[in-house]
One Martini backbone bead per residue (centre of mass of N, CA, C, O) as a GRO file, in nm:
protein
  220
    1UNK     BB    1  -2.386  -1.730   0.202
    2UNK     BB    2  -2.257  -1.672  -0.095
    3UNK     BB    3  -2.186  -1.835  -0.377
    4UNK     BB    4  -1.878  -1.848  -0.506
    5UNK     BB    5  -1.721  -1.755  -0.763
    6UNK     BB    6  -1.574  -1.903  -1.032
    7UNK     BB    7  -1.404  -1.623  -1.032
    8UNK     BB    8  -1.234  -1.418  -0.906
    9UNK     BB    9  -1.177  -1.134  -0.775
   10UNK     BB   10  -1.063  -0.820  -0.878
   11UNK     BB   11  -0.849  -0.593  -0.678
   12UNK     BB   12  -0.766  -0.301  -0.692
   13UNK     BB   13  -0.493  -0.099  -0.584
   14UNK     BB   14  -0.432   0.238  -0.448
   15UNK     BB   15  -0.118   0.276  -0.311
   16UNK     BB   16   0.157   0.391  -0.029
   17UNK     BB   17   0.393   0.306   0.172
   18UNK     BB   18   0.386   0.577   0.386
   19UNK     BB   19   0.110   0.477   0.419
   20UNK     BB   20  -0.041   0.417   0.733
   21UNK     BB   21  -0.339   0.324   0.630
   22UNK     BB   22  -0.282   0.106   0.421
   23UNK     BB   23  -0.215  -0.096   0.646
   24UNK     BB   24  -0.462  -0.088   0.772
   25UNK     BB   25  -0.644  -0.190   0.517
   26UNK     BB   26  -0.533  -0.436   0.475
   27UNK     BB   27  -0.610  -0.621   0.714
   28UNK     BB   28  -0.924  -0.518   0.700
   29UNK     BB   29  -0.906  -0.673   0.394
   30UNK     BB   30  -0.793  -0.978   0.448
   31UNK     BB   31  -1.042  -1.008   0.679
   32UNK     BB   32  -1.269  -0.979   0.448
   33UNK     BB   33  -1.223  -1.207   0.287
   34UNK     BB   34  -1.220  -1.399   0.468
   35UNK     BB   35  -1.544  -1.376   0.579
   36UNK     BB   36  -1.674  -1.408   0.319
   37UNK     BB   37  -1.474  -1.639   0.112
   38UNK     BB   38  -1.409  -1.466  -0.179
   39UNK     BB   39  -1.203  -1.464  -0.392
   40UNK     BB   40  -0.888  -1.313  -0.520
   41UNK     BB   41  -0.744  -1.049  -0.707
   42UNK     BB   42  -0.451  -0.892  -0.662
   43UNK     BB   43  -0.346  -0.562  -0.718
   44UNK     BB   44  -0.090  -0.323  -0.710
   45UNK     BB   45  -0.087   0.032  -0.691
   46UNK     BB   46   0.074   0.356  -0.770
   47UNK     BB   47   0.112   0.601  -0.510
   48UNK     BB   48   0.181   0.889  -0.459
   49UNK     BB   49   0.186   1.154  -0.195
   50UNK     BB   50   0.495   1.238  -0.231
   51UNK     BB   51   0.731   1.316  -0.460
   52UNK     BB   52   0.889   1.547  -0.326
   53UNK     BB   53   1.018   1.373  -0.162
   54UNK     BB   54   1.354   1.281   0.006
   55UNK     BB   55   1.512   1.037   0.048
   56UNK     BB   56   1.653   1.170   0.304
   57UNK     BB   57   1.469   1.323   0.502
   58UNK     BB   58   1.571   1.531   0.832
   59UNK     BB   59   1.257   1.444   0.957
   60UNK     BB   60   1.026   1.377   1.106
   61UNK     BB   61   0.711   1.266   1.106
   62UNK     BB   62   0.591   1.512   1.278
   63UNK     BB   63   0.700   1.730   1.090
   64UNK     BB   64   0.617   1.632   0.819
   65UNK     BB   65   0.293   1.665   0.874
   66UNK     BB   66   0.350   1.974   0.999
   67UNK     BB   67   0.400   2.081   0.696
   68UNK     BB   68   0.206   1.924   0.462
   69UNK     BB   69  -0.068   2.029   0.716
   70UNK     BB   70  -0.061   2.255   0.868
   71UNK     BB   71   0.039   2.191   1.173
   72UNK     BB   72   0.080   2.140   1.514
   73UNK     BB   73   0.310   1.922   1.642
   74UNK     BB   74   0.065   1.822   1.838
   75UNK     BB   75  -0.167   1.767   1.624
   76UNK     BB   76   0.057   1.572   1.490
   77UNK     BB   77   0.099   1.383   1.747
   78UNK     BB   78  -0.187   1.309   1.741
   79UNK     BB   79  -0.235   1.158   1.512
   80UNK     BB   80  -0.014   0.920   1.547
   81UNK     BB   81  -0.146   0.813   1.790
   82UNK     BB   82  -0.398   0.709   1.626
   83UNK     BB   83  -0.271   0.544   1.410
   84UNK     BB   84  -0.107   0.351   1.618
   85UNK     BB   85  -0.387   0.263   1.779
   86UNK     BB   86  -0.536   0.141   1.462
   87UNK     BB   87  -0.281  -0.048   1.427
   88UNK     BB   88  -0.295  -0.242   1.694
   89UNK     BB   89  -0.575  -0.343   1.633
   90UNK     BB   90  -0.403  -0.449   1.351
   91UNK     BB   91  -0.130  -0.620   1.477
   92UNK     BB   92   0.009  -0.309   1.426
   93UNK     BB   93   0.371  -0.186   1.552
   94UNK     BB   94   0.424   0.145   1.511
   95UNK     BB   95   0.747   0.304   1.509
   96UNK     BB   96   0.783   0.649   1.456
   97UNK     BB   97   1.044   0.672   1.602
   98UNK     BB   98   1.176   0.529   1.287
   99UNK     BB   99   1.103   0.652   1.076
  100UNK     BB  100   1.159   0.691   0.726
  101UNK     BB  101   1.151   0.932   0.547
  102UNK     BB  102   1.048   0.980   0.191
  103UNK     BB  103   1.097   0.821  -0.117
  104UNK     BB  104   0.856   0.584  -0.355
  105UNK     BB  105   0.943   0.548  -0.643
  106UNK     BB  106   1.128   0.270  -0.576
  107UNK     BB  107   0.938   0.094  -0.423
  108UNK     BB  108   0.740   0.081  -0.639
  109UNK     BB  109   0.907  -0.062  -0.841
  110UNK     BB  110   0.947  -0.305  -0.665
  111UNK     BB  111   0.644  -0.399  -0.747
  112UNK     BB  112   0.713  -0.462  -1.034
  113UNK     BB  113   0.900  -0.640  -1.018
  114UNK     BB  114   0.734  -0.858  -0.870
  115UNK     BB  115   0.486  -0.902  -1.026
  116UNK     BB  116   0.651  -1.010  -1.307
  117UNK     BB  117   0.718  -1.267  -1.052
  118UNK     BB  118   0.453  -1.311  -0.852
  119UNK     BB  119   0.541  -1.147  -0.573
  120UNK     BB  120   0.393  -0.876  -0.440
  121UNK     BB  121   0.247  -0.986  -0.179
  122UNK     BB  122   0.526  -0.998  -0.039
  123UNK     BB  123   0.649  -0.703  -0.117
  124UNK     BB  124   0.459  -0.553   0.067
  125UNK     BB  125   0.458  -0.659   0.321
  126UNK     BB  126   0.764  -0.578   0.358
  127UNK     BB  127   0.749  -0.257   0.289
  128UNK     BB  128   0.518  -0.198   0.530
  129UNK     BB  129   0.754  -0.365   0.748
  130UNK     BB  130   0.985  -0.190   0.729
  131UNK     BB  131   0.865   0.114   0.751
  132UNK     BB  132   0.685   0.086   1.039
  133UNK     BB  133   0.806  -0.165   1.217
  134UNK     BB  134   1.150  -0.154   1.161
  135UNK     BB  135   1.283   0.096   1.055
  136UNK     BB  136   1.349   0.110   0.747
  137UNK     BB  137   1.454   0.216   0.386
  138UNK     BB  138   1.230   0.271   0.109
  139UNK     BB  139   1.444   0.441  -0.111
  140UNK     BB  140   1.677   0.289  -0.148
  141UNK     BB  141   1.824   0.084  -0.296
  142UNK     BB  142   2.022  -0.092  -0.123
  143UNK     BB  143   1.784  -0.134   0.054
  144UNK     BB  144   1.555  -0.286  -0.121
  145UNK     BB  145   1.788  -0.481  -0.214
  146UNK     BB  146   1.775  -0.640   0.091
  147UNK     BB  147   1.452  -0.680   0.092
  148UNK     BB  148   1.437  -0.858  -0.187
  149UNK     BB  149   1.615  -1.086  -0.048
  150UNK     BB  150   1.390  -1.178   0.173
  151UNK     BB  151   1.187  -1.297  -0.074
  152UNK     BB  152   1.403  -1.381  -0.349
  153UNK     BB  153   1.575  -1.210  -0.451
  154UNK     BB  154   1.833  -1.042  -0.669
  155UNK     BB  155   1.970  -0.803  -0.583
  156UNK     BB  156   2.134  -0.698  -0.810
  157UNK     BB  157   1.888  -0.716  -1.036
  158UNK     BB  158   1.718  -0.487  -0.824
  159UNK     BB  159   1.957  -0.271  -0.878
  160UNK     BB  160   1.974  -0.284  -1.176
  161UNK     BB  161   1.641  -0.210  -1.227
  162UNK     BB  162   1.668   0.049  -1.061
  163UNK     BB  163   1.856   0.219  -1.158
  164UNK     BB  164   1.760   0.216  -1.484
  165UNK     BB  165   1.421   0.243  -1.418
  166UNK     BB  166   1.232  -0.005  -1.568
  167UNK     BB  167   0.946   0.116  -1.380
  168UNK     BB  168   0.875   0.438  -1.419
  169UNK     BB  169   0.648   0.404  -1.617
  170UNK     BB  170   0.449   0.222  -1.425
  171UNK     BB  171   0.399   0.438  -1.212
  172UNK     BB  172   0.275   0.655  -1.379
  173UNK     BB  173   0.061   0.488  -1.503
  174UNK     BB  174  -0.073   0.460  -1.236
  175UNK     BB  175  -0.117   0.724  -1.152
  176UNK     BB  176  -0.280   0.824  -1.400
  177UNK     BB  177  -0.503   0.650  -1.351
  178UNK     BB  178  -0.590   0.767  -1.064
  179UNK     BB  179  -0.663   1.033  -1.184
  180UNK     BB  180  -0.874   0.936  -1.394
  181UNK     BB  181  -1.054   0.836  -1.111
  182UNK     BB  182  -1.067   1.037  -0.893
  183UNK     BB  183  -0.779   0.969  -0.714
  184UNK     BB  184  -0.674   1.159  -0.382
  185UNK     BB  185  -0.667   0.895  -0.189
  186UNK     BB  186  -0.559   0.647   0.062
  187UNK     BB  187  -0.706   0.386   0.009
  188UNK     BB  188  -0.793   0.209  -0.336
  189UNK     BB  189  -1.075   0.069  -0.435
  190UNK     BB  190  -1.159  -0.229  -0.699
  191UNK     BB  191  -1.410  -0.381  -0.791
  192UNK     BB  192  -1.422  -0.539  -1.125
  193UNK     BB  193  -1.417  -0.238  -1.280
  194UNK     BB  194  -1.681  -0.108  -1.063
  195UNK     BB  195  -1.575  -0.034  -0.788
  196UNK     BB  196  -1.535   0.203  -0.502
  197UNK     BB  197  -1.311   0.237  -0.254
  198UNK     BB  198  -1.231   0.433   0.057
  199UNK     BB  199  -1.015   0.345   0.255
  200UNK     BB  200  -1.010   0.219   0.539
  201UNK     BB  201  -1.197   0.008   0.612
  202UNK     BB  202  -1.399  -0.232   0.755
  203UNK     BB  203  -1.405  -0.564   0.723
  204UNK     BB  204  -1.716  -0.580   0.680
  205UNK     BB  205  -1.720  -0.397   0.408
  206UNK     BB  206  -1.543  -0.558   0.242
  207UNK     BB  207  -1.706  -0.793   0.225
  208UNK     BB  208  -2.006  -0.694   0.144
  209UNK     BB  209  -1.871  -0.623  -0.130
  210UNK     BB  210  -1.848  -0.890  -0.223
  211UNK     BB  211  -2.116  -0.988  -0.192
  212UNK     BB  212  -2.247  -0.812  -0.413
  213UNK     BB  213  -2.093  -0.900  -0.667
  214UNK     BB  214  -2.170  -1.211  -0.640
  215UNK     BB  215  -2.451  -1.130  -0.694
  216UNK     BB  216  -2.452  -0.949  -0.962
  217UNK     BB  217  -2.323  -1.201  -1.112
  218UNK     BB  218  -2.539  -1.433  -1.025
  219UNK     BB  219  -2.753  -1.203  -1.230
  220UNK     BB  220  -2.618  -1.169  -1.497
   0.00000   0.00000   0.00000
């Protein structure tokens, strides 16, 4: 193993709460983090998938996918079911049947709200084990704002401060950067602000990618 770098690797992710994907590359880039040994410093950035979903959407799961991708419904619940038989391979338990498809642009303001108190990788962790695992509502505020106490924020706070707007400009501004870099799916990763990997690769690609940046570090 090569030798881990001085100062943490920087990894921007750019995700969206109610990609599927994105908690399945989460465990494997977690895990791949893990196996490699080397320090990492996680950003999450925002990526809406939907951006035209309604906060309440009136339809299941399988209705929206079989809308959104053009397929039939049989289609669609086939994907469903492949994608929650890999994300039980990496220990998360998807629950379909409850699922509230939403709008996520309130969800992703309160990663931003976490991020500014250092808090960011709880607050991810808990938005996408209530939309996947819990049957949580990740669009509403007044459920956010129960959600951020649950990690130790100020409920009120946090729903002042999306009720206000107050992050509204920083989720755009992630989005636009996304588009800069000519990410149109996600999970998408920057290793050091010059590799990027796309989609949930396996745990093992993510480790490979850190110890090559380790070892070009150790080269430079």
């Amino acid at each position: 193993m090569s030798e881990s770098p001085a100062a943490p690797i920087k990894v921007d992710v750019w995700s969206d709460v109610q990609c599927p994907w994105c908690y399945i590359g989460k465990r494997r880039f977690e895990n791949g983090v893990a196996a490699s040994g080397v320090p990492v410093e996680i950003e999450y950035h925002s990526f809406e998938l939907a951006p035209d979903t309604p906060v309440d959407y009136d339809g299941t799961p399988v209705q929206y996918l079989s809308e959104r991708k053009g397929v039939s419904p049989d289609q669609a619940a086939q994907m469903v079911e492949r994608v929650t038989t890999l994300a039980a391979a990496e220990g998360l338990d998807y629950d379909y049947d409850h699922i509230h498809q939403t709008n996520t642009i309130k969800a992703h303001e309160l990663l931003h709200y976490a991020k500014e108190r250092g808090r960011q990788q709880e607050m991810k962790e808990a938005l996408l084990k209530a939309y996947f695992v819990d049957g949580g509502h990740v669009g509403r505020i007044a459920d956010l704002g129960d959600l951020a106490a649950t990690v130790g924020f100020d409920r009120d706070d946090v729903i002042r401060a999306l009720e206000a707007g107050e992050y509204t400009a920083a989720v755009k501004a992630d989005v636009a950067q996304a588009a800069a870099y000519g990410i149109q799916g996600v999970p998408f990763y920057v290793f050091d602000g010059k590799y990027g990997v796309s989609g949930a690769q396996e745990s093992a690609t993510f480790a490979q990618v850190l110890q090559q940046v380790v070892s070009e570090r150790a080269n430079a």
